[in-house]
N, CA, C and O atoms as a Maestro MAE file, in Angstrom:
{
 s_m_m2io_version
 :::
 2.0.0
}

f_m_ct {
 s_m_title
 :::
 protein
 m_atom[312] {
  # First column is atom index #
  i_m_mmod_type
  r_m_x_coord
  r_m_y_coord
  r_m_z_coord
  i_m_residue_number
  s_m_chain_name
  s_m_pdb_residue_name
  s_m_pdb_atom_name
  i_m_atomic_number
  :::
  1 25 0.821 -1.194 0.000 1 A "UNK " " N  " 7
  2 3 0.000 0.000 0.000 1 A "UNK " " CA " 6
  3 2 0.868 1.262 0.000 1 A "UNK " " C  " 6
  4 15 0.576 2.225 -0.709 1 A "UNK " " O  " 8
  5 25 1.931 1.244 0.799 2 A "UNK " " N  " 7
  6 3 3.012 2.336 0.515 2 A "UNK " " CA " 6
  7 2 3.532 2.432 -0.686 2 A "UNK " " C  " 6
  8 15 3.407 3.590 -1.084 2 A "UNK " " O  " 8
  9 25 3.968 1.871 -1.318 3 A "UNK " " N  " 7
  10 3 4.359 1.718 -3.105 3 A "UNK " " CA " 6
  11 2 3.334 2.836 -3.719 3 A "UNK " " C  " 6
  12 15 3.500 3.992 -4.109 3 A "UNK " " O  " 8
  13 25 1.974 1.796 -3.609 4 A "UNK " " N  " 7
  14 3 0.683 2.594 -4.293 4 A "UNK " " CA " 6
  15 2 0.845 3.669 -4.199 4 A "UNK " " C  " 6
  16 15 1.209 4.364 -5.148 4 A "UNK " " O  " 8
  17 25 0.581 4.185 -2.826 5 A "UNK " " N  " 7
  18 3 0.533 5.854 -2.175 5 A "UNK " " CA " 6
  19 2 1.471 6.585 -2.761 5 A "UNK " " C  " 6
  20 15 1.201 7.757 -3.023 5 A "UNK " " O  " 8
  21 25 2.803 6.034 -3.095 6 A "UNK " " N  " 7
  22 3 3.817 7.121 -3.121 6 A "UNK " " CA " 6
  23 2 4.098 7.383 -4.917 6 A "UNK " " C  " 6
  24 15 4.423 8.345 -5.613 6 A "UNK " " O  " 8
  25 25 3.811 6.148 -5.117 7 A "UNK " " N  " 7
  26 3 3.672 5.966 -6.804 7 A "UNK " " CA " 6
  27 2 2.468 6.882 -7.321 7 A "UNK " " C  " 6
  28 15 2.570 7.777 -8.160 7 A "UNK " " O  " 8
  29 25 1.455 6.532 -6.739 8 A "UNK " " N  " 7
  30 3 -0.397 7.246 -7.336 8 A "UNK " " CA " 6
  31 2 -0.199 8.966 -6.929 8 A "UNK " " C  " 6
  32 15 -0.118 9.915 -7.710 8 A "UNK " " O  " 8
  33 25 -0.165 8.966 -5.753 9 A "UNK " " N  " 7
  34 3 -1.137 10.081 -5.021 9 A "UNK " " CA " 6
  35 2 -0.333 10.741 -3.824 9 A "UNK " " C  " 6
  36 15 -0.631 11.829 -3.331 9 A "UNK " " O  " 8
  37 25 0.384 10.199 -3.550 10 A "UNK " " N  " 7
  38 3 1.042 10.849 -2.592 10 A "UNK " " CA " 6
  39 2 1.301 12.539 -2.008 10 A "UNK " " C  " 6
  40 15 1.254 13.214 -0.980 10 A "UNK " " O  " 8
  41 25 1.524 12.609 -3.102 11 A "UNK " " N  " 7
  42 3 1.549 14.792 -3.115 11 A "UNK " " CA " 6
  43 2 0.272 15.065 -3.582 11 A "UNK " " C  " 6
  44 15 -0.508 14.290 -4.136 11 A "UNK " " O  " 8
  45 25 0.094 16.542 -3.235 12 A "UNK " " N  " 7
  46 3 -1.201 17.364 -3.618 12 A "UNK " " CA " 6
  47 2 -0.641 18.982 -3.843 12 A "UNK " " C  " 6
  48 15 0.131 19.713 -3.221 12 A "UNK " " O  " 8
  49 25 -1.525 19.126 -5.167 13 A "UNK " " N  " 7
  50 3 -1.106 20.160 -5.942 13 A "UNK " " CA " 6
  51 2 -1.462 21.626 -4.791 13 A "UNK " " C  " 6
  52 15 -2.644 21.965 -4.732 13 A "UNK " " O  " 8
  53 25 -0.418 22.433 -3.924 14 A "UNK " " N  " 7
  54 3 -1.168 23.266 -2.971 14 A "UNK " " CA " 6
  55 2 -2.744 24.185 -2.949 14 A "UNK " " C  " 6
  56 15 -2.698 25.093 -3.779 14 A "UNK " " O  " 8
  57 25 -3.553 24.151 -2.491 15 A "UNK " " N  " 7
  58 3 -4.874 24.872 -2.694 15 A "UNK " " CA " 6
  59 2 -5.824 24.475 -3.583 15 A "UNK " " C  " 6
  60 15 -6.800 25.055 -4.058 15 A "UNK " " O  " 8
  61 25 -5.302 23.223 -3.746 16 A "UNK " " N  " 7
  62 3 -6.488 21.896 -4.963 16 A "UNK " " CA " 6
  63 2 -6.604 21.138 -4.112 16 A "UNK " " C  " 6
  64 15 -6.238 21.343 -2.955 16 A "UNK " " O  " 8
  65 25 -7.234 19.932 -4.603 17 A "UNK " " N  " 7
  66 3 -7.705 18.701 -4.225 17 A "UNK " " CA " 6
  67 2 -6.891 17.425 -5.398 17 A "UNK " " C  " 6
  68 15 -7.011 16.202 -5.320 17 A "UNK " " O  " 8
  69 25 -6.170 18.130 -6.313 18 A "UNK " " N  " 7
  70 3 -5.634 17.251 -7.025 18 A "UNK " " CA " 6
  71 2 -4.405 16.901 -6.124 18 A "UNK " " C  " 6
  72 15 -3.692 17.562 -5.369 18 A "UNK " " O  " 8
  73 25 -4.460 15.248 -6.613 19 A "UNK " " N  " 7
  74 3 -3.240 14.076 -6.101 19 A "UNK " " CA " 6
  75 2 -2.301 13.739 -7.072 19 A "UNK " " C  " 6
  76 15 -2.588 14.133 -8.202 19 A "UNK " " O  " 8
  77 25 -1.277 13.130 -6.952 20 A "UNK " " N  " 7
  78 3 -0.464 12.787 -7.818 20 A "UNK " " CA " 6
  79 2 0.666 12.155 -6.937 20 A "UNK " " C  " 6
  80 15 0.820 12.378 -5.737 20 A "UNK " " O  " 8
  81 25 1.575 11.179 -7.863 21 A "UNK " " N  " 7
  82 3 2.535 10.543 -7.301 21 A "UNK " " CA " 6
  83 2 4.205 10.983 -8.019 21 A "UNK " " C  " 6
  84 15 4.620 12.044 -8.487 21 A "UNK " " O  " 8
  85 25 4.874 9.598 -7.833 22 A "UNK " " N  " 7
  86 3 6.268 9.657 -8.037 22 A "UNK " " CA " 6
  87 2 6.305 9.535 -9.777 22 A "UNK " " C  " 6
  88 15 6.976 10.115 -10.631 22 A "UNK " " O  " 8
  89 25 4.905 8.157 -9.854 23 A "UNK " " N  " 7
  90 3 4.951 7.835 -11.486 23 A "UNK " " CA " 6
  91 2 4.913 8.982 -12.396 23 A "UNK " " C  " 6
  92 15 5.748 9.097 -13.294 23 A "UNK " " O  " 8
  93 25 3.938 9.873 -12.194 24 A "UNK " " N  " 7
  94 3 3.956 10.860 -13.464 24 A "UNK " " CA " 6
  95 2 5.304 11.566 -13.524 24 A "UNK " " C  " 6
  96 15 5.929 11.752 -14.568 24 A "UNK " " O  " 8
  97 25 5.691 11.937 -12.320 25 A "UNK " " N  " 7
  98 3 7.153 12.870 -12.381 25 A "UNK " " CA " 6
  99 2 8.321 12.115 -13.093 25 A "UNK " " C  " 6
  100 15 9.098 12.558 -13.939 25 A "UNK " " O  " 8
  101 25 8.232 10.463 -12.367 26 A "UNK " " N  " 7
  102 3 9.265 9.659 -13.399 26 A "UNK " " CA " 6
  103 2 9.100 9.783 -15.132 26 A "UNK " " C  " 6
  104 15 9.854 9.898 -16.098 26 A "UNK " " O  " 8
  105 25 7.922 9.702 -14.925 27 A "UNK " " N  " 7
  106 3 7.752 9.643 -16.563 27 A "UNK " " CA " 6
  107 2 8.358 11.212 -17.418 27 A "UNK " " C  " 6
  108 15 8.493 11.365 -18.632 27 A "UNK " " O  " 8
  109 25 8.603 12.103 -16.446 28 A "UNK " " N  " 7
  110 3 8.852 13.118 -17.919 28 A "UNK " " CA " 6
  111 2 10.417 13.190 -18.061 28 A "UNK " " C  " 6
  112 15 10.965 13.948 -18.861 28 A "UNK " " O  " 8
  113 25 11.165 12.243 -17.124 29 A "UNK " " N  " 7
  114 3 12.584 11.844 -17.342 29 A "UNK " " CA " 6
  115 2 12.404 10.291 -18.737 29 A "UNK " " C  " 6
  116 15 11.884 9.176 -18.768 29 A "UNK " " O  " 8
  117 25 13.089 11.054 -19.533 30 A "UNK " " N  " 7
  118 3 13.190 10.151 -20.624 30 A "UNK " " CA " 6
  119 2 14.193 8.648 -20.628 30 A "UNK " " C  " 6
  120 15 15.348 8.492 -20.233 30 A "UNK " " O  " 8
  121 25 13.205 7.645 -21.253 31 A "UNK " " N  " 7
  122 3 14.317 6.518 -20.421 31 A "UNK " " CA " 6
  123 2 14.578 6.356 -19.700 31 A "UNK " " C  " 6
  124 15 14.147 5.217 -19.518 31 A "UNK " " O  " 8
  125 25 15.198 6.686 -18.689 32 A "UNK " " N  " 7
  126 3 15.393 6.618 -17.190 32 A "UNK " " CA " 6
  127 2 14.356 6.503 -16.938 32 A "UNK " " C  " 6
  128 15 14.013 5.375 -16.583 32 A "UNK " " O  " 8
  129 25 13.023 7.900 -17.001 33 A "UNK " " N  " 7
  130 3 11.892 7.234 -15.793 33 A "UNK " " CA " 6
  131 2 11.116 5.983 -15.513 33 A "UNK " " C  " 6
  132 15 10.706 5.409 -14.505 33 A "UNK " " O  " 8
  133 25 11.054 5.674 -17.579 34 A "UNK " " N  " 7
  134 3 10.133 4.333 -17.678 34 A "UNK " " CA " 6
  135 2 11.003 3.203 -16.781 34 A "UNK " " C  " 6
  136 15 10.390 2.295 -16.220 34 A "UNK " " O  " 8
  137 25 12.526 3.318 -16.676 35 A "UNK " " N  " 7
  138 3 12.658 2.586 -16.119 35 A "UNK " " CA " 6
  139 2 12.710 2.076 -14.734 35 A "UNK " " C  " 6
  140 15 12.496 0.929 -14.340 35 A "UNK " " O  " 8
  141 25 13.150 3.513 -13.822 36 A "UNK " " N  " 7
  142 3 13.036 3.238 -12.860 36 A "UNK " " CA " 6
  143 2 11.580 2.646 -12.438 36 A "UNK " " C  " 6
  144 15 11.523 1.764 -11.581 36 A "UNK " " O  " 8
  145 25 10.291 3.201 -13.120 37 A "UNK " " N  " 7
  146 3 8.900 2.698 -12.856 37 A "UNK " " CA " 6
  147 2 8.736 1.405 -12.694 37 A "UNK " " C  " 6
  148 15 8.065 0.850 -11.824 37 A "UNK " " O  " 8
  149 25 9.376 0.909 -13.572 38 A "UNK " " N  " 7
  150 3 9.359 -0.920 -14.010 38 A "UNK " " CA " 6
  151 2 10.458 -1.609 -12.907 38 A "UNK " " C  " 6
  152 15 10.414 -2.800 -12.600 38 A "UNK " " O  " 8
  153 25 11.116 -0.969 -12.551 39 A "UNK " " N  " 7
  154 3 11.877 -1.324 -11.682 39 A "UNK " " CA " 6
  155 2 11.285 -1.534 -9.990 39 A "UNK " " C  " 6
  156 15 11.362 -2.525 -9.264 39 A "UNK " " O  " 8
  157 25 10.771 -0.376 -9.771 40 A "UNK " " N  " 7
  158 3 9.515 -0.734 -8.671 40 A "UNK " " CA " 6
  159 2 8.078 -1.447 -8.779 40 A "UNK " " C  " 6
  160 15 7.185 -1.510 -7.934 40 A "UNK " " O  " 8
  161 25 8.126 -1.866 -9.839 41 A "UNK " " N  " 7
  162 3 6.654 -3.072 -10.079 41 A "UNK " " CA " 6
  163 2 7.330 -4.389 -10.306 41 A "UNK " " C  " 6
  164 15 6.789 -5.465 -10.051 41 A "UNK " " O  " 8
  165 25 8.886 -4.219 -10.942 42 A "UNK " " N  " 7
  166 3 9.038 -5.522 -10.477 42 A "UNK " " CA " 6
  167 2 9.504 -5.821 -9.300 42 A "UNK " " C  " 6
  168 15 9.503 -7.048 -9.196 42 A "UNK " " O  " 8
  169 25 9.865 -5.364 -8.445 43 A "UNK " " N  " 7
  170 3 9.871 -5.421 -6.679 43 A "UNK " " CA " 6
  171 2 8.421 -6.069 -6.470 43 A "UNK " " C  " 6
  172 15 8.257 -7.137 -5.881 43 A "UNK " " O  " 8
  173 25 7.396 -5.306 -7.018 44 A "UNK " " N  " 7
  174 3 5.944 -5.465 -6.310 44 A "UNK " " CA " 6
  175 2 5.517 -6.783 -6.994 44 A "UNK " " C  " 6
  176 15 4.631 -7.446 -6.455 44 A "UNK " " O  " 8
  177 25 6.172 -7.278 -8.323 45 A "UNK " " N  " 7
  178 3 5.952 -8.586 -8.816 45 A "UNK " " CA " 6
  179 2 6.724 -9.717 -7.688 45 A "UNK " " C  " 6
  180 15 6.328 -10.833 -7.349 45 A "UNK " " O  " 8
  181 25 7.380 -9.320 -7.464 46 A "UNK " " N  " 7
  182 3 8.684 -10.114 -6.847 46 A "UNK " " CA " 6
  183 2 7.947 -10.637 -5.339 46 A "UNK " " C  " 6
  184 15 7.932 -11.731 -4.776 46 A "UNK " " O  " 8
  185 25 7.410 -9.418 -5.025 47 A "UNK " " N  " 7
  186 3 6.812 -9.317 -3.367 47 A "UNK " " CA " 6
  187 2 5.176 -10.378 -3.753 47 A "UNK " " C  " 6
  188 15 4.725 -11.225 -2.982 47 A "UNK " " O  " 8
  189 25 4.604 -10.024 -5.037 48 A "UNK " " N  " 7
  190 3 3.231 -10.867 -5.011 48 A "UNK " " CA " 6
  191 2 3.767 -12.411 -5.137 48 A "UNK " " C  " 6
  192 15 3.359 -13.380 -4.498 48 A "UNK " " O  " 8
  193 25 4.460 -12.385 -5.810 49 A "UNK " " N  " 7
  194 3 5.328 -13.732 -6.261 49 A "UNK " " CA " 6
  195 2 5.712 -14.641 -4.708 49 A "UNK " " C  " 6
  196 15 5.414 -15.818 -4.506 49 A "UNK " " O  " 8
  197 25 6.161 -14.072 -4.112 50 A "UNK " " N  " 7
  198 3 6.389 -14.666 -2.893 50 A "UNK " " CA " 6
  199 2 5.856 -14.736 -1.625 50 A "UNK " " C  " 6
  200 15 6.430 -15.003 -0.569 50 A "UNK " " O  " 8
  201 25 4.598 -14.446 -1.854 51 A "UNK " " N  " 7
  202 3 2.928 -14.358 -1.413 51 A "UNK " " CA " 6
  203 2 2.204 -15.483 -1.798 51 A "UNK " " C  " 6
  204 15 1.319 -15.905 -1.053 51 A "UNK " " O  " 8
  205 25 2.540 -16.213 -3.217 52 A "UNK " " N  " 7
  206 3 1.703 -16.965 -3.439 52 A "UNK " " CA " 6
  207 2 1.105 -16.899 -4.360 52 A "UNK " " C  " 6
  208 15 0.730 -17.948 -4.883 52 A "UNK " " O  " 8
  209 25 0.751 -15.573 -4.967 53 A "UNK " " N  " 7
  210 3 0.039 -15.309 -6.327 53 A "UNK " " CA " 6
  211 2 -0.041 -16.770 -6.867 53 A "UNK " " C  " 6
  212 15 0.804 -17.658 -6.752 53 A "UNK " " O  " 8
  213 25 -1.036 -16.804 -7.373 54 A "UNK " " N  " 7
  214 3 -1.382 -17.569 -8.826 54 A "UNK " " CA " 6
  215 2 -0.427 -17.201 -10.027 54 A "UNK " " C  " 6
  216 15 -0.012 -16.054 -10.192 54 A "UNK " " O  " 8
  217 25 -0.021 -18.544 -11.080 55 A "UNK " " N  " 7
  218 3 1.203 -18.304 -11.955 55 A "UNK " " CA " 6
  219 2 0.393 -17.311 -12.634 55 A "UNK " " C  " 6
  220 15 0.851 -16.171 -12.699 55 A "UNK " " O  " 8
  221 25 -0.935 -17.603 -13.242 56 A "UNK " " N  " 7
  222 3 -1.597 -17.310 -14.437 56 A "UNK " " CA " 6
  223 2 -1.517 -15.965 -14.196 56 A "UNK " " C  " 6
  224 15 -1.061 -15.281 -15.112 56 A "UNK " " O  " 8
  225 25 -2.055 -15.082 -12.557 57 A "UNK " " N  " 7
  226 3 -1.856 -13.873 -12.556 57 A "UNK " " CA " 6
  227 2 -0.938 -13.318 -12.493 57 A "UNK " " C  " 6
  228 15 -0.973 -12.181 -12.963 57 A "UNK " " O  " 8
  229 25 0.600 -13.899 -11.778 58 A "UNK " " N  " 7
  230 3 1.918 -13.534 -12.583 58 A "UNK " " CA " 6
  231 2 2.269 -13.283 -13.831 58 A "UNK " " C  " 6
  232 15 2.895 -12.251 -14.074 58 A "UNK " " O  " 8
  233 25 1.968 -14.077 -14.729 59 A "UNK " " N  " 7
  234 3 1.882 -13.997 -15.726 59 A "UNK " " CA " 6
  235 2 1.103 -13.106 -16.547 59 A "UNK " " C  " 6
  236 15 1.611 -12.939 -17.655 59 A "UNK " " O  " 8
  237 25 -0.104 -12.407 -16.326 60 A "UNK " " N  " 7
  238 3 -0.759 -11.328 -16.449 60 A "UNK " " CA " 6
  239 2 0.146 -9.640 -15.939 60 A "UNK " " C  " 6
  240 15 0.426 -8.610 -16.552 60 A "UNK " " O  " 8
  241 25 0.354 -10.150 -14.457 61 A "UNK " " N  " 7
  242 3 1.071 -8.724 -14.046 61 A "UNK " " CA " 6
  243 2 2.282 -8.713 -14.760 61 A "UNK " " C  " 6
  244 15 2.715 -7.570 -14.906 61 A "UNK " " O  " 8
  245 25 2.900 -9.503 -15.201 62 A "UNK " " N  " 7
  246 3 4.476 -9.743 -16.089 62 A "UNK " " CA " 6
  247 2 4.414 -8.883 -16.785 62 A "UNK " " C  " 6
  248 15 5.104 -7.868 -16.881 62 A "UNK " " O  " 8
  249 25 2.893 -9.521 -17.761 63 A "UNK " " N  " 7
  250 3 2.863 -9.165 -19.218 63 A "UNK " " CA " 6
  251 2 1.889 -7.752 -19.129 63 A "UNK " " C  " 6
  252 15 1.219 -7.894 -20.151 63 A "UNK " " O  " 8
  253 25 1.552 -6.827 -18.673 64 A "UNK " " N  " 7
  254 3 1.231 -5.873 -18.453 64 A "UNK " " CA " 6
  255 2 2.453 -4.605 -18.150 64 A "UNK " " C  " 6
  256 15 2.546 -3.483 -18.648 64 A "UNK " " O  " 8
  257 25 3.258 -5.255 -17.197 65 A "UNK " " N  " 7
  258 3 4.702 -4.466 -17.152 65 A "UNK " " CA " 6
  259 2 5.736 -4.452 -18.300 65 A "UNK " " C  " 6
  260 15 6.687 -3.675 -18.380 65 A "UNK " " O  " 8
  261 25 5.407 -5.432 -19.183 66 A "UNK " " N  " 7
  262 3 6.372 -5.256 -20.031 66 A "UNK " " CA " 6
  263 2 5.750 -4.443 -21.145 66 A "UNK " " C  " 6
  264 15 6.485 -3.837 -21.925 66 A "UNK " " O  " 8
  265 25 4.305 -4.395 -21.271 67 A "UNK " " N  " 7
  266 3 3.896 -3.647 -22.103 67 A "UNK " " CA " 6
  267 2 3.849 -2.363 -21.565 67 A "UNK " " C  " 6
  268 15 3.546 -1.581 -22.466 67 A "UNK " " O  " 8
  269 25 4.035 -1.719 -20.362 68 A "UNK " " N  " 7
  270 3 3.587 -0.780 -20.263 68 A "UNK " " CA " 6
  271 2 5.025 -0.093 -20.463 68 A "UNK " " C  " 6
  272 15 5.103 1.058 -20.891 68 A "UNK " " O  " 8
  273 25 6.190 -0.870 -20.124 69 A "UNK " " N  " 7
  274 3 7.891 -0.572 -20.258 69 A "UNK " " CA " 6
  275 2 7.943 -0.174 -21.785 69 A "UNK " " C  " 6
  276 15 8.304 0.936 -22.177 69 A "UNK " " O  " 8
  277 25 7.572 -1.126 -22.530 70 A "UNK " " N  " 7
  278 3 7.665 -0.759 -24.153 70 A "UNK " " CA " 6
  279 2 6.674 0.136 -24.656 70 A "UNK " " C  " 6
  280 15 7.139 0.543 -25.721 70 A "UNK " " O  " 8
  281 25 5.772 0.561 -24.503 71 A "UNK " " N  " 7
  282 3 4.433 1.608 -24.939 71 A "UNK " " CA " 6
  283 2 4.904 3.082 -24.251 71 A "UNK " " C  " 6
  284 15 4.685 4.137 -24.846 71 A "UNK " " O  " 8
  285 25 5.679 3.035 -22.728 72 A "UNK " " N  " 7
  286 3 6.421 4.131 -21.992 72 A "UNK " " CA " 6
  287 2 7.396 4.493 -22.916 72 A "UNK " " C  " 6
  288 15 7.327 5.705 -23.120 72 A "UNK " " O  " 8
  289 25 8.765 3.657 -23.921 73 A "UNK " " N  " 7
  290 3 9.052 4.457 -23.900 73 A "UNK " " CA " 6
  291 2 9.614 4.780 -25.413 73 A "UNK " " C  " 6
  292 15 10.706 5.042 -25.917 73 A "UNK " " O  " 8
  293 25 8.103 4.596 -25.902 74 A "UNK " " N  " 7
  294 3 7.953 5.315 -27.485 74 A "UNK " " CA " 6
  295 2 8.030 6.466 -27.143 74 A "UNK " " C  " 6
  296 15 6.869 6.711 -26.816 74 A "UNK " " O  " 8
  297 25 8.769 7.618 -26.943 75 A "UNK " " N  " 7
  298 3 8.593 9.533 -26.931 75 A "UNK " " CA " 6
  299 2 7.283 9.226 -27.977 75 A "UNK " " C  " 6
  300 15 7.142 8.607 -29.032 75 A "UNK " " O  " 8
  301 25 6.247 10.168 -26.902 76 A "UNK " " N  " 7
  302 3 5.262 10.941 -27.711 76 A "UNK " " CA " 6
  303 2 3.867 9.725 -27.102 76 A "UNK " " C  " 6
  304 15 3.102 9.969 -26.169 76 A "UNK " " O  " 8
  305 25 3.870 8.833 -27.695 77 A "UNK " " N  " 7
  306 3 3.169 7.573 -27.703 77 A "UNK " " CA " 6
  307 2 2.774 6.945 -25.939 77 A "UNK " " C  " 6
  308 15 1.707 6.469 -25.551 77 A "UNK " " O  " 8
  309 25 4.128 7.178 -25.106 78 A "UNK " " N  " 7
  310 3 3.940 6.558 -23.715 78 A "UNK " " CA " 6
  311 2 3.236 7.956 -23.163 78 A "UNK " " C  " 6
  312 15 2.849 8.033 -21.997 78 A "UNK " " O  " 8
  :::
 }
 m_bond[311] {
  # First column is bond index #
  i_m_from
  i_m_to
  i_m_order
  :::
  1 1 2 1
  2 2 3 1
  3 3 4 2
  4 3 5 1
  5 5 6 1
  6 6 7 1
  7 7 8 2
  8 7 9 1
  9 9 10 1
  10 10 11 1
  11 11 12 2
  12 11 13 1
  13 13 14 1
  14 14 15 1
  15 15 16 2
  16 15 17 1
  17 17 18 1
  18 18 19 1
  19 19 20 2
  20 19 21 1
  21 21 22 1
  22 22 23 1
  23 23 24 2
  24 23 25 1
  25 25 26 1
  26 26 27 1
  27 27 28 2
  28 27 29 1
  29 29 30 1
  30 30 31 1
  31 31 32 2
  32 31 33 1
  33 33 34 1
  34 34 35 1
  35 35 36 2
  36 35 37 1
  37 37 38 1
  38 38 39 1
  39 39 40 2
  40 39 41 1
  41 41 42 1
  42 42 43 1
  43 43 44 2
  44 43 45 1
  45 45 46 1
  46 46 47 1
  47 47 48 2
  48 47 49 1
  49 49 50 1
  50 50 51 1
  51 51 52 2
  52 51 53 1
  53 53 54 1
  54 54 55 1
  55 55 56 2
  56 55 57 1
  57 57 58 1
  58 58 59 1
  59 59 60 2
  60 59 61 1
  61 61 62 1
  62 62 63 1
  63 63 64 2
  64 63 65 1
  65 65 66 1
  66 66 67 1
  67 67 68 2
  68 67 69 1
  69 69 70 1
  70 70 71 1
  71 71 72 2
  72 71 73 1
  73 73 74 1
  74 74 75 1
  75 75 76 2
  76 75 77 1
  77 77 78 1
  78 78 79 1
  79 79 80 2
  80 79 81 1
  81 81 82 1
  82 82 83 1
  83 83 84 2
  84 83 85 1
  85 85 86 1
  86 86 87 1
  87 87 88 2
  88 87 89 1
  89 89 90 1
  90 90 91 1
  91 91 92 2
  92 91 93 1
  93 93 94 1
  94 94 95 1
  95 95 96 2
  96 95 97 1
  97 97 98 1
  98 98 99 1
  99 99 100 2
  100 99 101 1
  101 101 102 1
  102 102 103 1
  103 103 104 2
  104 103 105 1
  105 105 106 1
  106 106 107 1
  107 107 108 2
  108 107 109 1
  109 109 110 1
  110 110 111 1
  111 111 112 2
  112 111 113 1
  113 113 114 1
  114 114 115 1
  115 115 116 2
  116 115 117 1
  117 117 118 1
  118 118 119 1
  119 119 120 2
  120 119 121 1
  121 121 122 1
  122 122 123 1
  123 123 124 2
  124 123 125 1
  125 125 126 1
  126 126 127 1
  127 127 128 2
  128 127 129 1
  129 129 130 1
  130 130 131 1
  131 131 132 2
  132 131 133 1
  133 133 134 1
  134 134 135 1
  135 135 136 2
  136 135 137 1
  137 137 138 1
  138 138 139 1
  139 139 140 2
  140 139 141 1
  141 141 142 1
  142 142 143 1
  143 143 144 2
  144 143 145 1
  145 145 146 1
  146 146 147 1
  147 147 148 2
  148 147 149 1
  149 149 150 1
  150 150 151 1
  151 151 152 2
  152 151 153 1
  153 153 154 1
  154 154 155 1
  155 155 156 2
  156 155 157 1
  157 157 158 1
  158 158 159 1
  159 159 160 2
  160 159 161 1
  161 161 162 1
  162 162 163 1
  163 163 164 2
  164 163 165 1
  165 165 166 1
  166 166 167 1
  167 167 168 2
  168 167 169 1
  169 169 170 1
  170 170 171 1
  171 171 172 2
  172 171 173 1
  173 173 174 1
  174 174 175 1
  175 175 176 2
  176 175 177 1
  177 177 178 1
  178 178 179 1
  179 179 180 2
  180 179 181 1
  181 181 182 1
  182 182 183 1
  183 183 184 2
  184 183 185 1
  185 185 186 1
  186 186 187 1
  187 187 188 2
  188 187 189 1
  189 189 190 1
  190 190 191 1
  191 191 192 2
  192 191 193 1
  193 193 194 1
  194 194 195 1
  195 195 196 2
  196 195 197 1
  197 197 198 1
  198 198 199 1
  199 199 200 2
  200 199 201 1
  201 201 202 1
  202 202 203 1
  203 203 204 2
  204 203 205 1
  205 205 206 1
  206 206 207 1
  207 207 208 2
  208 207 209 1
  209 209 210 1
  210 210 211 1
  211 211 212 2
  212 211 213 1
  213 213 214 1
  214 214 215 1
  215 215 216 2
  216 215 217 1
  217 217 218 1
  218 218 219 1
  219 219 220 2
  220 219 221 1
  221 221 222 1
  222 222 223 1
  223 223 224 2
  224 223 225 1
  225 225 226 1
  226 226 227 1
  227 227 228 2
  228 227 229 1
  229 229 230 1
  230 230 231 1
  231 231 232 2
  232 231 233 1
  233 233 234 1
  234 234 235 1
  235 235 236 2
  236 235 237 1
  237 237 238 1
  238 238 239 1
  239 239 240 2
  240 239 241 1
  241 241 242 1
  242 242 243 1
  243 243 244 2
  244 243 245 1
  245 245 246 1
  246 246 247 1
  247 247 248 2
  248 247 249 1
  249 249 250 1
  250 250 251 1
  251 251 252 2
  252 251 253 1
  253 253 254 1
  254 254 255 1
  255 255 256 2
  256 255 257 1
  257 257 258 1
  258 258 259 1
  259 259 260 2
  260 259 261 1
  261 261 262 1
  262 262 263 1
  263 263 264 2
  264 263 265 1
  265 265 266 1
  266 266 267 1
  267 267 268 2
  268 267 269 1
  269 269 270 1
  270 270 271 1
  271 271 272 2
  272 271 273 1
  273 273 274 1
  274 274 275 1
  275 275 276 2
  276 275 277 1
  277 277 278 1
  278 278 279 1
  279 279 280 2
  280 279 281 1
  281 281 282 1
  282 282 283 1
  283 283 284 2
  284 283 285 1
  285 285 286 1
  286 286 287 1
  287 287 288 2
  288 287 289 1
  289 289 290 1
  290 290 291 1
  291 291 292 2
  292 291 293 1
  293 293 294 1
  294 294 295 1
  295 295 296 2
  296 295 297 1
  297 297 298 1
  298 298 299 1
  299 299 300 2
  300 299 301 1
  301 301 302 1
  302 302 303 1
  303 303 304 2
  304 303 305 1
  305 305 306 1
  306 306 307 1
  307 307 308 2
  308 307 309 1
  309 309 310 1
  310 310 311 1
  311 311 312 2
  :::
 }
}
């Protein structure tokens, strides 16, 4: 749940109600950010993985991170 928080929502824009996290800020570092991103979901793969997860949904969260690593980091497109 700390991951989530600090990744999603963590900060708030002063005198709004808007949230935001670490992810969007990673993302406007080119290359680098997509990666560090993927780098903390695979921790969080790593951590479901050794919980017990189901393969099939490993295999879902895998293949979701790798698409989201390659679709991140078309410039323009991610």
């Amino acid at each position: 749940e700390l991951i989530a928080t600090v990744m999603d929502s963590a900060l708030v824009i002063p005198g709004t109600n808007i949230r935001f996290g670490l992810d969007p800020l990673l993302g406007l570092l080119p290359g680098l950010g997509d990666t560090l991103s993927s780098v903390v979901s695979i921790y969080i793969l790593h951590h479901a993985h050794q919980q017990g997860v189901p393969k099939w949904m490993m295999t879902r969260m895998a293949a979701n991170l790798a698409l989201d690593y390659v679709v991140g980091s078309v410039p323009v497109v991610g």
